[in-house]
C-alpha positions in Angstrom: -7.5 16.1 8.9 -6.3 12.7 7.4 -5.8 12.9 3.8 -7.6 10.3 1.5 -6.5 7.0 0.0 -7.1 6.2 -3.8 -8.2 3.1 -3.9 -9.1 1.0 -7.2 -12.7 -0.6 -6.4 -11.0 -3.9 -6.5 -8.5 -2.5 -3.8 -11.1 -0.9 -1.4 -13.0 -4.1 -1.6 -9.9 -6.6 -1.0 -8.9 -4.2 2.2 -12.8 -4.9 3.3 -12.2 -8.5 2.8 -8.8 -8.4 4.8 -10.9 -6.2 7.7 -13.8 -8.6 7.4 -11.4 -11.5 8.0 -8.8 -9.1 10.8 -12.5 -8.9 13.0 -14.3 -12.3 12.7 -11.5 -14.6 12.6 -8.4 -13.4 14.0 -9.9 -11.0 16.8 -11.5 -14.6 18.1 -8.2 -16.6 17.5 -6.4 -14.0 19.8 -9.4 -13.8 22.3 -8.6 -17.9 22.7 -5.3 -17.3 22.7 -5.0 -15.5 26.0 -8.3 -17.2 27.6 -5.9 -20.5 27.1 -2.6 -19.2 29.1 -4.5 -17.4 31.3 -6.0 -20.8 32.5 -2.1 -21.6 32.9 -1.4 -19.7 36.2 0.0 -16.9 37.8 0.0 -14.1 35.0 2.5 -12.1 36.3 5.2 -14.7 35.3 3.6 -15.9 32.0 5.2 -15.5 29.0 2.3 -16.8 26.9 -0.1 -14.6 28.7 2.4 -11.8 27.7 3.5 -13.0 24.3 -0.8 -13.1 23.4 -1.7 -9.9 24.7 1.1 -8.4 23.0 -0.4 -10.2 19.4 -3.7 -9.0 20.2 -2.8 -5.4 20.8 -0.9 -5.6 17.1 -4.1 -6.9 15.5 -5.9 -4.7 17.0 -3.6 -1.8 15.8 -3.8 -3.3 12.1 -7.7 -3.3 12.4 -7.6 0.4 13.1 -5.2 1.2 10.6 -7.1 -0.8 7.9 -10.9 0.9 9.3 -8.6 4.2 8.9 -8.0 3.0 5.3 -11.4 2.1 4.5 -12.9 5.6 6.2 -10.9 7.7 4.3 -11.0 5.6 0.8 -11.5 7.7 -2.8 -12.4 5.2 -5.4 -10.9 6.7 -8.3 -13.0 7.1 -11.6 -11.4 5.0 -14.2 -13.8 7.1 -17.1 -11.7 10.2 -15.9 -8.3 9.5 -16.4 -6.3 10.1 -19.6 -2.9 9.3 -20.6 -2.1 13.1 -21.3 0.4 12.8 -17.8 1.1 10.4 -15.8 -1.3 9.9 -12.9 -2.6 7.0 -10.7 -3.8 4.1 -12.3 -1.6 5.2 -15.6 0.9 2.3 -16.9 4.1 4.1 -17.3 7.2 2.9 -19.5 10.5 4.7 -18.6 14.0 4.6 -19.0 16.8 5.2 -17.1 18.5 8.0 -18.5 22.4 6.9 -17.4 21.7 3.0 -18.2 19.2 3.2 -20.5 17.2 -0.2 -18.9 13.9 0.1 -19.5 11.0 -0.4 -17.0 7.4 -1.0 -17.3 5.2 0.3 -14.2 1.5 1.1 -13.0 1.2 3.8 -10.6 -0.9 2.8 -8.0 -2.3 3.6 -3.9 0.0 2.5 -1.4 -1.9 0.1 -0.4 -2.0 -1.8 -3.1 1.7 -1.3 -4.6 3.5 -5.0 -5.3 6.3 -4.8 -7.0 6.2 -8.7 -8.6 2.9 -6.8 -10.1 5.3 -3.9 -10.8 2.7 -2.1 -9.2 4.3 0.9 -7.7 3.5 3.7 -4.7 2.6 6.8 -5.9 3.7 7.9 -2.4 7.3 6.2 -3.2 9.9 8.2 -4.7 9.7 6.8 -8.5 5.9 7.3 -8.2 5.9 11.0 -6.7 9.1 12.0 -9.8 6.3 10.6 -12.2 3.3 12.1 -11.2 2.9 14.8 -13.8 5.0 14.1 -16.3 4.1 14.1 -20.1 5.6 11.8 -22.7 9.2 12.7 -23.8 9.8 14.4 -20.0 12.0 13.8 -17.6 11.5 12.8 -13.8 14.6 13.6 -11.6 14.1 11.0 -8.4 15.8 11.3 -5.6 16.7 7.2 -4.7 18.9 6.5 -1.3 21.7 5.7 -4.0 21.4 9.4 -5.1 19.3 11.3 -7.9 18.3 9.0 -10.7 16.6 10.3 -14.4 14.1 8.3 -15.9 12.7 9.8 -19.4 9.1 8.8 -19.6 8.6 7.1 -22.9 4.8 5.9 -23.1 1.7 6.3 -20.9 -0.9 3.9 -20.9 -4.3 2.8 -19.1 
């Protein structure tokens, strides 16, 4: 059994968009793609041939991942959250218990994590050490550098 994405409505819909685009208009560019170097000759020595089949089996790859997505999408009920602990879709400020920097971030679906947004996993290691948390608590997180504390200060929607 494959376990569900959450997905924000806006997220589900741009990975719709992205799938709509993946099938209509790249599918066809790659179809071209290897009609044009097959017109070119003797396939068995031809690298384009090669290089385009090898492009259209990744696209294809990235259209079943993304239908995956889409198949097993949970579009999260904004009315039922609460910012009792920290839980997708929750804003969360923390601090770093041995620098003291602060941070500002909003726990989100993997798919949809973007970290210029500060937009982070809730499958990455900050995001799993966060996930239950209340206000004053502290998340041990265990970071390739070793374990790192971060108090959680504030949760917000």
């Amino acid at each position: 059994m494959t376990k569900p994405h959450y997905l924000t409505a806006e997220g589900l819909e741009r990975l719709k968009k992205e799938l709509h685009r993946l099938t209509s208009v790249e599918r066809e560019a790659a179809a071209r793609a290897i009609a044009e170097a097959r017109d070119k000759g003797d396939l068995s020595e031809n690298a384009e041939y090669d290089a385009a089949k090898d492009a259209q089996g990744m696209l294809e790859m990235k259209i079943a991942q993304l239908q995956n997505t889409i198949v097993n999408a949970r579009v999260i009920d904004e009315s039922k959250l609460n910012t009792e602990i920290v839980q997708i879709l929750n804003t969360v400020k923390i601090r770093n218990v041995a620098n003291k920097s602060l941070m500002e971030v909003t726990l989100v679906a993997e798919s949809e994590a973007n970290l210029e947004e500060k937009k982070l996993a809730v499958s990455s290691p900050i995001g799993k050490g966060l996930l239950g948390k209340k206000k004053g608590e502290i998340a041990e997180v265990e970071t390739p550098s070793g374990m790192v504390a971060f108090e959680v200060l504030d949760i917000t929607f």
